[in-house]
C-alpha positions as CSV (number, residue, x, y, z in Angstrom):
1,X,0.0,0.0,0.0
2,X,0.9,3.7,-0.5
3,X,-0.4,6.2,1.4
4,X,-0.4,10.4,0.1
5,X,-2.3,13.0,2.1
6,X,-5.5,12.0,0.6
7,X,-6.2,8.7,-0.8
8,X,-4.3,5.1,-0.3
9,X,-3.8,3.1,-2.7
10,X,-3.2,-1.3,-2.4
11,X,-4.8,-2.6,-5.7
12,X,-4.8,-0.8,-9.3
13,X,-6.3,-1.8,-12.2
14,X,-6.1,-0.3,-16.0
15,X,-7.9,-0.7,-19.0
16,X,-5.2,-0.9,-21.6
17,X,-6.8,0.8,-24.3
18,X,-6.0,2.8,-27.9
19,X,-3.2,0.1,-29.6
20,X,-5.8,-0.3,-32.7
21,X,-5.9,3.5,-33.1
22,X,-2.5,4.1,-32.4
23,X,-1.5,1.8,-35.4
24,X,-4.2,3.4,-37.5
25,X,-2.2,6.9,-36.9
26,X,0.8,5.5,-38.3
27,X,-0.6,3.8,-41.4
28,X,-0.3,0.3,-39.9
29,X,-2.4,-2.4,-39.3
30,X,-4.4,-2.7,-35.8
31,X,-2.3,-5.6,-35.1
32,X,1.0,-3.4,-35.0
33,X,-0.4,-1.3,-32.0
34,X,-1.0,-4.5,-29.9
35,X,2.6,-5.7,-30.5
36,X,3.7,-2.5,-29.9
37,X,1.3,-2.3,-26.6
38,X,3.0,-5.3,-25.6
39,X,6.0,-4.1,-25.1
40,X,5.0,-1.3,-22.4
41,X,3.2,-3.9,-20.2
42,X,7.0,-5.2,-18.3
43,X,7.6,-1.7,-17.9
44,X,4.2,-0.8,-16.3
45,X,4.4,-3.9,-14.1
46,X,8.0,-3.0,-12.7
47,X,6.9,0.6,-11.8
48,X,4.0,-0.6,-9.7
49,X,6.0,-3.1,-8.1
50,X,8.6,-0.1,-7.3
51,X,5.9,1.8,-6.3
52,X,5.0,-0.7,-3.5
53,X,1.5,-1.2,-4.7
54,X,-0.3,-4.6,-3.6
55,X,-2.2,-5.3,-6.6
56,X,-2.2,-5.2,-10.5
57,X,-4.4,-5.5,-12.8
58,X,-4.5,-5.4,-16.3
59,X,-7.5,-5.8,-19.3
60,X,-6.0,-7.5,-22.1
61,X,-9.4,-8.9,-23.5
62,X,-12.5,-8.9,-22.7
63,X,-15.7,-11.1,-23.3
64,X,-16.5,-8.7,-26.2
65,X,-13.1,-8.5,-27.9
66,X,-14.3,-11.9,-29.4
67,X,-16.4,-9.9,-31.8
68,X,-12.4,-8.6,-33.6
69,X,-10.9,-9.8,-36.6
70,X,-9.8,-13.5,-36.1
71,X,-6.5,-12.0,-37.1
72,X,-6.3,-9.4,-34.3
73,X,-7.7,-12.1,-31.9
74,X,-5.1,-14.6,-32.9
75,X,-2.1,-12.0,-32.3
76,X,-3.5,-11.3,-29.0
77,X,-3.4,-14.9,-27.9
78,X,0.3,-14.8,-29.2
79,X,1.4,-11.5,-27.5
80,X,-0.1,-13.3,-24.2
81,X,1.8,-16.3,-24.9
82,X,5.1,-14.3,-25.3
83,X,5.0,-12.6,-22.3
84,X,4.7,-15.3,-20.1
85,X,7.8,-16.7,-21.7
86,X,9.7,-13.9,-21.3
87,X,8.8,-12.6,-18.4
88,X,8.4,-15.8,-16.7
89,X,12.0,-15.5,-14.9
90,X,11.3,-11.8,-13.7
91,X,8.2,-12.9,-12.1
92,X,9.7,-15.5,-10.0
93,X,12.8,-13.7,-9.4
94,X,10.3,-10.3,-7.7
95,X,8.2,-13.0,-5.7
96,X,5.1,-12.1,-8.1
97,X,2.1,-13.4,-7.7
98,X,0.4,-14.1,-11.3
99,X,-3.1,-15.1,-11.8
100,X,-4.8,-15.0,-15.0
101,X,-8.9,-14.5,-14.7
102,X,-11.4,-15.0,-17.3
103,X,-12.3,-17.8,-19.5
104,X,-9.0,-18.8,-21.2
105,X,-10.9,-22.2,-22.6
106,X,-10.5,-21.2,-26.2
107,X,-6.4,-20.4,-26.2
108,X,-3.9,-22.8,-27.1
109,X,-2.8,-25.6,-25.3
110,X,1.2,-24.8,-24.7
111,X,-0.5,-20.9,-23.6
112,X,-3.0,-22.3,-20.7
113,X,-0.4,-24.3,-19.5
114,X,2.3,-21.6,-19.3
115,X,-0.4,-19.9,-17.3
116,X,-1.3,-22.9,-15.0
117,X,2.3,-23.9,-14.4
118,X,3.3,-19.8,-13.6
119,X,0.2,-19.7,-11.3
120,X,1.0,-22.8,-9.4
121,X,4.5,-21.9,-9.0
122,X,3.8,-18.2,-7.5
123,X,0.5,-19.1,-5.6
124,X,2.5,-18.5,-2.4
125,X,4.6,-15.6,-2.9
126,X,3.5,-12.3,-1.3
127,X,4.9,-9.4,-3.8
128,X,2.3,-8.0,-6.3
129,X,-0.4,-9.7,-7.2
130,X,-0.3,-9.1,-10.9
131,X,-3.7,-10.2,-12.6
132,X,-4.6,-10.2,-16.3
133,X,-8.0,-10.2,-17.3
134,X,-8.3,-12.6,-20.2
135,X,-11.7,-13.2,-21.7
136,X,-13.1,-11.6,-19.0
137,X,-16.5,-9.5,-18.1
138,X,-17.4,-8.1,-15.1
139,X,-21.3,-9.3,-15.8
140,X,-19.9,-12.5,-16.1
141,X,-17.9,-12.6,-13.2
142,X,-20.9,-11.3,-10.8
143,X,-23.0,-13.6,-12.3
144,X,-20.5,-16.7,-11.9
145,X,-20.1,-15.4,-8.0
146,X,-23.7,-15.6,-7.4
147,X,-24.3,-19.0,-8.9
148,X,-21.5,-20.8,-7.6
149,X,-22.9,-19.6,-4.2
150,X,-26.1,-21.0,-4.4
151,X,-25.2,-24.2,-5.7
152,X,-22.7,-24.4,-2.5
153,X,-25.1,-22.8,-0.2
154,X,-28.7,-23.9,-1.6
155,X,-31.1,-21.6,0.4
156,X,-28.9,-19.6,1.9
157,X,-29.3,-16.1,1.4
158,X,-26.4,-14.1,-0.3
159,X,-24.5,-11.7,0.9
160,X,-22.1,-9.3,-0.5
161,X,-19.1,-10.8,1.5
162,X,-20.1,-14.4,-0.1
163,X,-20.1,-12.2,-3.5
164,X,-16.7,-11.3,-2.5
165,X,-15.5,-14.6,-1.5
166,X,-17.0,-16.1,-4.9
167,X,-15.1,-14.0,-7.2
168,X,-12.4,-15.2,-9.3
169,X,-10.1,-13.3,-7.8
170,X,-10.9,-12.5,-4.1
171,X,-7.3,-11.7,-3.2
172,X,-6.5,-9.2,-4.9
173,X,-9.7,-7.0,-2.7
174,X,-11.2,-4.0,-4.3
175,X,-10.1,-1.5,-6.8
176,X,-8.6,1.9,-5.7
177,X,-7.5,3.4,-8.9
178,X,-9.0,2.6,-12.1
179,X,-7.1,3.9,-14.9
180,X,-8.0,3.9,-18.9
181,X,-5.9,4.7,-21.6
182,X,-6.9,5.7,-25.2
183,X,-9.2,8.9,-24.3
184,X,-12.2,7.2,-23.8
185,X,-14.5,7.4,-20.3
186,X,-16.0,4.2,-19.4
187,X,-15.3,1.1,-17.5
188,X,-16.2,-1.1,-20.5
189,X,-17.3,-4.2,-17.8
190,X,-14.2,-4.5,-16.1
191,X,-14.1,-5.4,-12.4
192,X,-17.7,-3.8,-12.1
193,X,-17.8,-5.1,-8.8
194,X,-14.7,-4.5,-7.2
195,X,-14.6,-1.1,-8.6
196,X,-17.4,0.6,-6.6
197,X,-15.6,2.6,-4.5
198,X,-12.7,3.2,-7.0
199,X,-10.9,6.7,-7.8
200,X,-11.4,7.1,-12.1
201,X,-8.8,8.4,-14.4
202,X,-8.8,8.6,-18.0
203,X,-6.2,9.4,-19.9
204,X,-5.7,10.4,-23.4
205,X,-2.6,9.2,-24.3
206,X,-2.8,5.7,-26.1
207,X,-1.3,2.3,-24.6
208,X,1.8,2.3,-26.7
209,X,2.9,5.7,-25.5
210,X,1.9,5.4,-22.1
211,X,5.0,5.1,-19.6
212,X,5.8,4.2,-16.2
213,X,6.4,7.9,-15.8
214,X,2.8,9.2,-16.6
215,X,1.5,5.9,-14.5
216,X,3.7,7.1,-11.1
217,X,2.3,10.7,-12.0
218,X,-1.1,9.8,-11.8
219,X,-0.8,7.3,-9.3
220,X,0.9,10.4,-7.1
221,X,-1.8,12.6,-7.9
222,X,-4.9,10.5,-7.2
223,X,-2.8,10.0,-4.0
224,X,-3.4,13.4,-3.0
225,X,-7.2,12.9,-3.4
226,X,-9.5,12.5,-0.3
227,X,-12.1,9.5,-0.2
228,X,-14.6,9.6,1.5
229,X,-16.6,6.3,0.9
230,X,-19.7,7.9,1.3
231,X,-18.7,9.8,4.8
232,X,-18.0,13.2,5.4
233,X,-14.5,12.9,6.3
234,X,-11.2,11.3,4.7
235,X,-11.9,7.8,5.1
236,X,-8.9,5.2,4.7
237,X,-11.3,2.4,3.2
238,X,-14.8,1.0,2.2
239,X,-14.4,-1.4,5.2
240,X,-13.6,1.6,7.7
241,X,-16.6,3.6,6.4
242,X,-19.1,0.9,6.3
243,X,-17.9,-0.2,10.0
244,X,-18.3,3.8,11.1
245,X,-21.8,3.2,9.3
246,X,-23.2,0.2,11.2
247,X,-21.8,1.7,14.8
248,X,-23.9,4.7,14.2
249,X,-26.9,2.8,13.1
250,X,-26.9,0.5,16.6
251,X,-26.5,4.2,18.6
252,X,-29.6,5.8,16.5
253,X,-31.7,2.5,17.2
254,X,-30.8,2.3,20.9
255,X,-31.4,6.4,20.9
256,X,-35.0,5.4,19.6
257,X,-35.4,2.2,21.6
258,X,-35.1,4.9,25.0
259,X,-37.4,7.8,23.4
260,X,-40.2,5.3,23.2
């Protein structure tokens, strides 16, 4: 975690966005901004590691992305494929913990192993949790949370701690800084649930040109933000304000247990 005078800051997560349009400036092919985009990823990674943050994570292709070019698709599954082979070694080496989310049923054999074997062999380290979202959607995920409850828990009603527990990721806790790249201001379905509470910041500058420089300047100045979790004070967390919540709940019930 790092703390500024405002916010603090354990889990960030980024929309990687603009590698199409970025190529289309330069009178290349879509497919050259992703290869490109790939290379800024290692880069990205390292500077939240320096930063001390707890938790990374990173949209490289969502549930809709299916609807691309087979071509574009296809590069994608082979950009995810060379990072884990090349940055494999760094990963171990920084105590990383990788996890890949998402339904990753339709890539290639060798590259669902690469990510089975790199998850099993960092499961226990406790450096950044680095998390790509692969064939992921944040509807999806809710909906996956919910139903594997029930069919654990059959009459039991659900709570928003067992929605919690049931994600794919639970770990890695909720988002504090949601950053997109590219220009555009949406979410897009990404982490809809752990993003609640989550500072925004949109950037225009497109995925290939975006540097660990701009990230550790953003990252400083949503630091100096105050959240407030719906109280009327700095508050240092969701948890914090919803427990500052419930206390003065039970003291206006008991106020109203005495009047009558």
């Amino acid at each position: 975690m790092i703390e500024g005078t405002g916010a603090k800051l354990n889990h960030v997560a980024i929309i990687m966005d603009g590698n199409g349009r970025w190529a289309n400036e330069r009178a290349h092919r879509r497919v050259w901004g992703h290869v490109r985009g790939s290379s800024v990823v290692s880069n990205i990674v390292e500077e939240a590691d320096d930063l001390g943050l707890k938790a990374l994570t990173l949209y490289a292709f969502s549930t809709e992305n299916w609807s691309r070019p087979l071509t574009e698709v296809k590069t994608l599954f082979s950009l995810l494929k060379k990072f884990l082979k090349k940055e494999r070694a760094r990963i171990l080496k920084n105590k990383i913990r990788f996890k890949v989310i998402g339904d990753i049923d339709k890539l290639p054999e060798e590259t669902k192993k690469l990510i089975v074997d790199l998850e099993d062999e960092t499961k226990t380290f406790e450096g950044l949790k680095l998390t790509f979202a692969f064939g992921y959607g944040g509807r999806d995920e809710i909906a996956k949370a919910v139903n594997k409850f029930i069919a654990e828990n059959p009459g039991q009603p659900i709570t928003q701690d067992a929605i919690c527990a049931n994600m794919m990721a639970p770990e890695i806790g909720d988002v504090d800084l949601l950053i997109r790249t590219g220009g555009d201001q949406r979410i897009s379905n990404f982490l809809l649930w752990q993003s609640a509470y989550a500072e925004l910041f949109f950037t225009p500058t497109k995925w290939p040109d975006f540097t660990r420089e701009e990230f550790k300047k953003i990252v400083v100045d949503v630091l100096a933000r105050e959240r407030r979790f719906g109280n009327v004070a700095a508050t240092d967390s969701l948890s914090e304000s919803l427990s500052i919540a419930e206390k003065n709940k039970k003291e206006l019930e008991e106020l109203q247990t005495r009047s009558h």
